[in-house]
N, C-alpha and C positions, 0 to 999 in steps of 0.2 A: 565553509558552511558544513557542519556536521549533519550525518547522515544516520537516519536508524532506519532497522529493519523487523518490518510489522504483518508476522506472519497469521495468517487467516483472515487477512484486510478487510475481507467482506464479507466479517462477520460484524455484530452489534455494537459490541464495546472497543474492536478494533479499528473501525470504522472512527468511534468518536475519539481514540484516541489518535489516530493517524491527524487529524482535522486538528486537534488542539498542537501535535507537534508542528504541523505547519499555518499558524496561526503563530506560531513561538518562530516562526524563521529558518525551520527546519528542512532537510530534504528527507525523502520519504520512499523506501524501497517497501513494498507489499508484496504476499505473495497468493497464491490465490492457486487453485487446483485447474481453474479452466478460467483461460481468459477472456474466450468468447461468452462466455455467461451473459446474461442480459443484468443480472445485479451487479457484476461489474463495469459494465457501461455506464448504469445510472450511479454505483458508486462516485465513478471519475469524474460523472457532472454533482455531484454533491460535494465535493473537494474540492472543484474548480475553484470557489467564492473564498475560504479559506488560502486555498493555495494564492491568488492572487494579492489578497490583504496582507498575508507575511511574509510576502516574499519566496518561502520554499518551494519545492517542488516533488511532485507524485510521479512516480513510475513501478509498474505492477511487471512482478515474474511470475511466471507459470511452474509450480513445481506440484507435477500433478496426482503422484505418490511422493508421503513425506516419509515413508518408512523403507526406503529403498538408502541404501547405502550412501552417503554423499549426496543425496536429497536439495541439500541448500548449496551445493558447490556455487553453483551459476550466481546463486543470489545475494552473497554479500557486497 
């Protein structure tokens, strides 16, 4: 299963497009500045219904300065 990586997940259009990749059977890496944020909890239950229908699957990384050197290491 191919995998993409969809950073500022939770924002608006990331958001809708994260949902349409796993709706297509996708898995789905995000990344996101703070994971404890409460709009990424309610993101994760908005994805839930998608992610179940196609099969893919969601998992968010915390990268919480993206202007630091090697920023996305962790998250590919």
């Amino acid at each position: 299963m191919a995998k993409v990586l969809i950073t500022g997940i939770n924002g608006y259009i990331a958001a809708h497009t994260a949902a349409r990749f796993l709706q297509a059977g996708f898995s789905v890496r995000g990344t996101v500045r703070n994971k404890s944020s409460p709009n990424v909890e309610s993101l994760l239950r908005a994805l839930s219904a998608p992610q179940k229908a196609g099969g893919g699957k969601v998992e968010i990384v915390e990268v919480p300065d993206i202007t630091i050197k090697g920023a996305f290491d962790n998250a590919p």
